[in-house]
N, C-alpha and C positions, 0 to 999 in steps of 0.2 A: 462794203459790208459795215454793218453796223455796230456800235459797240457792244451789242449783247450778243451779236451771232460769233464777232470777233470774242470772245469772254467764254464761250458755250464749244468755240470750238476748240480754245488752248487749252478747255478741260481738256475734252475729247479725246485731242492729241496725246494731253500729257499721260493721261490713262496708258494709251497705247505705248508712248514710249519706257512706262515702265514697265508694263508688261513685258512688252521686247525686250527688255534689258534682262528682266528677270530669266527669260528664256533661253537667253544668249548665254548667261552666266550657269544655268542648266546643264545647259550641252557642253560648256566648257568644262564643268567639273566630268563630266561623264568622259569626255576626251582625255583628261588625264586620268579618270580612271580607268577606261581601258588601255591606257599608252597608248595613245594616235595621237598623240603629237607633234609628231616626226613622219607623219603619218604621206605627209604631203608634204614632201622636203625642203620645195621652194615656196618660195614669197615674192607676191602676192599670188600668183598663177597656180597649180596644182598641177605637178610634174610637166611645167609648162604649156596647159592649159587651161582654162577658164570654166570649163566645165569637167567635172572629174572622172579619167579614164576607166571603161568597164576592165570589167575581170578579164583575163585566158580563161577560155573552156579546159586546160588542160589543168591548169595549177587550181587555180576556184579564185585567183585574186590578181593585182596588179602582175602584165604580163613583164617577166625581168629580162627580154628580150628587147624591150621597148624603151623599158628605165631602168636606170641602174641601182639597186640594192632594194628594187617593188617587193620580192619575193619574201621581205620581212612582215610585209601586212597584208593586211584582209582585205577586199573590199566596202567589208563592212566598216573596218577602221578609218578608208580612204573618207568615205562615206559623213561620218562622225565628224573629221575635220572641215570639211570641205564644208556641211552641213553649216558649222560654227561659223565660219567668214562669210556664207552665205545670208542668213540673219544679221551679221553685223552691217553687210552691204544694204540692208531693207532699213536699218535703223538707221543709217548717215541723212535721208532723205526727209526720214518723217521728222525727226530731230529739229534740223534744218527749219521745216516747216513749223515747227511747235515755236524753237527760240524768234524767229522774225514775227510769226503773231503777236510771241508775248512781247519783244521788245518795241515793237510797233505801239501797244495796246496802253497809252499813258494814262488810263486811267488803275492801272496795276500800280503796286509800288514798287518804286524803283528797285529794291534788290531782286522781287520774284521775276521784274523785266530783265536783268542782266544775266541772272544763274542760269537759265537754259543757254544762252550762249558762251557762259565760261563752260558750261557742262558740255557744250562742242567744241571747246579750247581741250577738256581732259578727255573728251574720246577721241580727239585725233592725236593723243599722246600717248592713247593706252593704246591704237590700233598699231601705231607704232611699237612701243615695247613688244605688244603680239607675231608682228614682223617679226624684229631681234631676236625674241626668244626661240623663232622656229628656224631662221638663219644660221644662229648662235651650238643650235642641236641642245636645247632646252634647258639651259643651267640652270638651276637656283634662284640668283638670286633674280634674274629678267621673270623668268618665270611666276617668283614672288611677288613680283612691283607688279608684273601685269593684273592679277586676281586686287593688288590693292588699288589701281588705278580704277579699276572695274566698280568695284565697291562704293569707290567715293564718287563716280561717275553718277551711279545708282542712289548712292542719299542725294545728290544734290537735283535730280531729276524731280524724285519722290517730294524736298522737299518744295519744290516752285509747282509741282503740279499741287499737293496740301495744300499750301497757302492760295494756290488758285480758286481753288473749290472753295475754301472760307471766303471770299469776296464777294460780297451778294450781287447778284444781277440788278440792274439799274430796273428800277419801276415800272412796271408793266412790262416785263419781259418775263417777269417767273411763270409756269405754267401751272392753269388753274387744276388746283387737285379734284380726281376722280376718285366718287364714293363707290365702295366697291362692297359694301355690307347689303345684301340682300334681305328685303323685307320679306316676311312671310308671312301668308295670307291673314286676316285678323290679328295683325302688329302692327302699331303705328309707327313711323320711322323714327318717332325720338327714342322708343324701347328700343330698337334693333341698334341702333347708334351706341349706345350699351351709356358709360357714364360720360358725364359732360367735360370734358377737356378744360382743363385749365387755360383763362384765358391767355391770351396773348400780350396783354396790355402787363401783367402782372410783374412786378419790381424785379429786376433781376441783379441789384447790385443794393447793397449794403445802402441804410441811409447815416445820415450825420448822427443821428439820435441812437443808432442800433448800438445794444453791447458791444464791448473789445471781445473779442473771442479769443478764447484760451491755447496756450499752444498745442495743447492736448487736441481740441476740436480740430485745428486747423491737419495734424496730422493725421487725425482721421480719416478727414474728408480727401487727403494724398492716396493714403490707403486704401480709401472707397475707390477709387477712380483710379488705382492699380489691377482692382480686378482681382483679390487674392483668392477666391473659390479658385478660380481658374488656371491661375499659377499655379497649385500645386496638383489639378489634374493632368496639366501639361506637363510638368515637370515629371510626371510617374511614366508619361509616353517616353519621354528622352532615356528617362534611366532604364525602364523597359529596355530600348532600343542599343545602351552601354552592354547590358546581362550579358545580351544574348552575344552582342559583339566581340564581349572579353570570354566565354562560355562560362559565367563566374562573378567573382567582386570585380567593375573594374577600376583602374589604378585609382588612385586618391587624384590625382591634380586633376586630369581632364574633367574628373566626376563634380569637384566641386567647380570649375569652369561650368561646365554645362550647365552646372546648379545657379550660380550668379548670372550667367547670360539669358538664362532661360527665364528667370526672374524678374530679370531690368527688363527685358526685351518684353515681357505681356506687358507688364507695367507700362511700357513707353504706348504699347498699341494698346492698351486702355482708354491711356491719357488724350489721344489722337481721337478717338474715336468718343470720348466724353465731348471734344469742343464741336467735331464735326455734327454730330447728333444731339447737339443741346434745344435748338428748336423745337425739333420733333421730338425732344422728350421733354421739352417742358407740357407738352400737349398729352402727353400721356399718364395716367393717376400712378402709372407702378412706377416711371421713374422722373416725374417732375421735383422730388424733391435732388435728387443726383448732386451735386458739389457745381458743378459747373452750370448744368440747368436751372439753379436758384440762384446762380450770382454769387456762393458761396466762396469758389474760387473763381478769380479772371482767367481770361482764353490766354492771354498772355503768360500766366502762369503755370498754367494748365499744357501748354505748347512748347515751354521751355524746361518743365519736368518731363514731357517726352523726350523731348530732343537730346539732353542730358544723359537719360537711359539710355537712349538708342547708342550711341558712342561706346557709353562703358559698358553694354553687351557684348556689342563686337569688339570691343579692345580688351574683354573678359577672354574670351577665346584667341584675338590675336596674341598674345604674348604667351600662351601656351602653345603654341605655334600650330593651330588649328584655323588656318586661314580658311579651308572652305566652310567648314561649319561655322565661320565669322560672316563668310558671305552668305550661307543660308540663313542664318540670323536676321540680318536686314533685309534679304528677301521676303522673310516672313514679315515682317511688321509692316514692310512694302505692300506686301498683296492682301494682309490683314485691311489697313486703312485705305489705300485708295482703291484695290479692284473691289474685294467685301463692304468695307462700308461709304464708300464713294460711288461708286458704279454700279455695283449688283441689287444690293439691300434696295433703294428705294425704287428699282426700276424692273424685274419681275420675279417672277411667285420663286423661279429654282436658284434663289441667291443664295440659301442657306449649301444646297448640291452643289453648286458649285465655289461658292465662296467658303466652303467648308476644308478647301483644302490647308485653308489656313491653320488650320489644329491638325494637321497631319507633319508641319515642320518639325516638330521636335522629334521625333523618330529619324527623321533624317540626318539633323544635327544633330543629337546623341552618337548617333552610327559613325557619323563622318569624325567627330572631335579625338575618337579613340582610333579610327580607322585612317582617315585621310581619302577616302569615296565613300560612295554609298551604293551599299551591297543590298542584294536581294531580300533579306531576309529587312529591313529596313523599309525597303517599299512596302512591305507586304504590313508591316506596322503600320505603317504610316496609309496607307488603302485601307487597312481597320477602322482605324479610324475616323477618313472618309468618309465610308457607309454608316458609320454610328450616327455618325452627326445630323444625317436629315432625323433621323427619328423621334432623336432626341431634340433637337429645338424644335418640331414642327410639334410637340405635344406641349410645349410652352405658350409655344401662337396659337393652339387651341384653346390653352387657359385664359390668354388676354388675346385673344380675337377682337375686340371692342376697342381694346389702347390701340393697337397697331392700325386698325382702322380710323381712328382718331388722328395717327399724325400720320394716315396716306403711305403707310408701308405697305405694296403689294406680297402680301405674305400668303400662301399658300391657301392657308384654309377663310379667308376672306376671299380669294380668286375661285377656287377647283370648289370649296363649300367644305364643309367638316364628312362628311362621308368619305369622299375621295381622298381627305388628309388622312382617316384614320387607315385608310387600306394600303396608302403608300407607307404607312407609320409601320403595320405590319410587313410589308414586303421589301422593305430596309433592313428590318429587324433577322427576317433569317436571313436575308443574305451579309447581315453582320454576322451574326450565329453559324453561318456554314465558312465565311473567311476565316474566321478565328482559328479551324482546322486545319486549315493548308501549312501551319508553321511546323503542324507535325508531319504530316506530307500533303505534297510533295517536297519540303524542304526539308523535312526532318532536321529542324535546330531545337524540339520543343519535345521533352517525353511524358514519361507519366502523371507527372504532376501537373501539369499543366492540362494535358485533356484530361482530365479527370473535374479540371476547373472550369476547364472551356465548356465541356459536356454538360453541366449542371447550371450552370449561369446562360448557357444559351438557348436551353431549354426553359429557362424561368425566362428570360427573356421574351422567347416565344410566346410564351403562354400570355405572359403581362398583356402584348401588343396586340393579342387576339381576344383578351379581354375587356380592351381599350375599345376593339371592335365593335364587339356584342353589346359592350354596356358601357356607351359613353355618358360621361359625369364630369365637372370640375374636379371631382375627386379621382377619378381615375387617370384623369388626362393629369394630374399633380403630382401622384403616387407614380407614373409610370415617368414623366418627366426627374423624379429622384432616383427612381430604381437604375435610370439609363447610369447618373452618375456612379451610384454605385460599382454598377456590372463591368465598366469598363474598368474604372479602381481597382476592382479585385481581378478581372482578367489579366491586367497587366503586374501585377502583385502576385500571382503565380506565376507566372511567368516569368519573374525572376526569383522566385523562389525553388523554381525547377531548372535553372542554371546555375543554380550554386549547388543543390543535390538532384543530377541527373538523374531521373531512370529512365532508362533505352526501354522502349517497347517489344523490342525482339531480341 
């Protein structure tokens, strides 16, 4: 195998094993939120066997005639544990296979060669503790070290698979970009190509002659490349997601934890995804001037003000002792940078669907940091916000349809064509508009004030995306791309405001 297949596939891998990792770390916190993890009393086996025993028809769960003290759990709790070691058993393998590519692969730098293989030094320390803790009948503090061994398992995966993907492929190995902007009939393709990309050849680092830049600029451009639009729309999911949790104000510590983690943590996956996308957006008119894309700030600097974030997010939440919402913390930035903008973004049209879930963490962490799981009324946040998300960015890609094609994003409405974007843009739009509903039932945690907000903004909603339909315009595809920011802003802005003065509907 060659160096570039060898290079192409430690990506590949690495993807996957963060992925898995993230997944594992999923179903772990859901096992301790439903208590199953006791669930399957021995280690490594499950009531000594390997595969996990069905229910009695008579009881509905582990037969206690079989095992002794089954009759405290469910099947379905058997299920949730057994589930958990079962993923961990899929990821010993692929792991395995990521670290001896990368360590193999000397044209990597030696630290991104060695950390996949200390990262299989701490999983098979953390599968241990996992052991102990279930041995042990769950204490504290095994319990504790395990979710931190786990965590640090996952940044140091996260970061040697990052720094993989920043490694450019050796010369004639990259693959030539597919134009994907359709000419229409009496256009000639330099029109349809929209404006002319900046070249490539262009300075991207300060010369000796350039002005000293002020400190003031220089903090700017930190700022720029934190992303703060973003941060405080995320940050209204989280606190949404406290309201409803506490039915009320909730407490001052975890509130301002969530507020600082939530903070660093965009900021860190800004900064990530400013170096990883600096090419392609130097290629692009709306974000070639960017901090990082003009050489303004170094990758290096730019990669060590994430990395810095990313710690004191999670040690934001860790020391308020909000371990899982420290772990969902770095799972976000984890699936933010390398599944969303590593892997999905440049490779097909549903990156935004699916890579979207990445603005659905803060409802989760919100929930968990006051809660210690994550409850129903939380997903259904954070699924909100899911379905908002294509809508709202695919009426952005309609506005700059021509950039994205410019630096070879397969983005929705360059692929399916703008007709098909706008009718998906609509049929996003009420099934945002009809989720927003379910918080008042089936959950009933949301009363009158809130559907009173939901009702009114989902309806505008509606209407916008169906007049996005009728009469598309740069103007309306701009106007409805702001109005998304707003509606959600205000949806979740009553919605804690209808948890501090409830009215029940019946």
């Amino acid at each position: 195998m060659d160096t570039a297949k060898r290079i192409l596939w430690v990506r590949r891998l690495g993807v996957i094993v963060v992925a898995l990792t993230f997944s594992i770390m999923v179903v772990g916190s859901w096992v301790k939120a439903t208590g199953s993890g006791l669930s399957c009393p021995d280690w490594p086996a499950c009531y000594g066997e390997w595969l996990p025993p069905f229910p009695s028809a008579e009881t509905g769960g582990i037969d206690p005639e079989r095992f002794d003290h089954a009759d405290a759990y469910t099947q379905a709790q058997v299920l949730y544990e057994w589930g958990h070691r079962f993923l961990v058993s899929l990821l010993a393998p692929i792991l395995l296979t990521f670290a001896g590519l990368a360590f193999f692969n000397r044209v990597l730098h030696p630290a991104v060669r060695w950390l996949p293989a200390l990262a299989g030094v701490v999983l098979v320390i953390q599968i241990g503790i996992g052991g102990a803790t279930v041995l042990q009948g769950n204490p504290a503090a095994t319990t504790t070290l395990h979710l931190a061994t786990a965590t640090l398992f996952l940044m140091m995966v996260t970061t040697a698979t990052t720094f993989v993907w920043l490694r450019p492929l050796p010369p004639g190995a990259q693959p030539a970009p597919v134009e994907r902007v359709a000419v229409v009939p009496g256009q000639d393709a330099a029109s349809a190509a929209g404006p002319e990309p900046v070249a490539a050849s262009t300075p991207t680092t300060p010369t000796q002659d350039a002005p000293q830049r002020t400190f003031g600029a220089v903090v700017k451009d930190f700022v720029e490349i934190s992303k703060p639009r973003i941060i405080l729309l995320l940050l209204v999911v989280a606190w949404a997601a406290m309201f409803v949790a506490a039915r009320g104000f909730p407490p001052a510590v975890p509130f301002l934890a969530v507020t600082v983690a939530g903070t660093l943590s965009t900021a860190a996956a800004g900064a990530f995804n400013h170096v990883l996308e600096r090419d392609r957006d130097a290629r692009m008119g709306r974000t070639a001037s960017r901090p990082v894309a003009s050489g303004r700030i170094s990758v290096r600097a730019a990669l060590l003000y994430g990395g810095v974030n990313t710690v004191l997010s999670a040690a934001a939440l860790w020391v308020v002792g909000a371990g899982l919402a420290a772990a969902l913390t770095l799972g976000a930035i984890a699936y933010y940078v390398v599944v969303y903008t590593v892997w999905l973004k440049p490779t097909t049209p549903q990156n935004i669907v699916i890579g979207g879930f990445a603005g659905s963490f803060p409802a989760l962490i919100g929930w968990s940091a006051l809660t210690g799981s994550v409850g129903a009324p939380a997903w259904l946040i954070a699924g909100l916000v899911f379905l908002w998300t294509p809508a709202h960015f695919w009426s952005l890609a309609l506005l700059y349809k021509h950039d994205y094609a410019a630096a070879d994003y397969p983005m929705y409405p360059n692929v399916a064509g703008e007709a098909a974007t706008r009718r998906q843009i609509l049929v996003y739009s009420i099934l945002t508009a009809l989720a927003s509903l379910l918080l008042v039932y089936p959950l009933g945690v949301a009363g009158g004030v809130y559907i009173a907000g939901a009702f009114v903004l989902g309806v505008a909603l509606v209407r916008r995306a169906d007049g996005l339909v009728r009469v598309p315009s740069p103007k309306t595809y701009r106007g409805f791309f702001l109005f998304t920011i707003q509606y959600l802003g205000l949806l979740l802005v009553a919605l804690m405001v209808d948890q501090v003065a409830f009215v029940p509907l019946a």
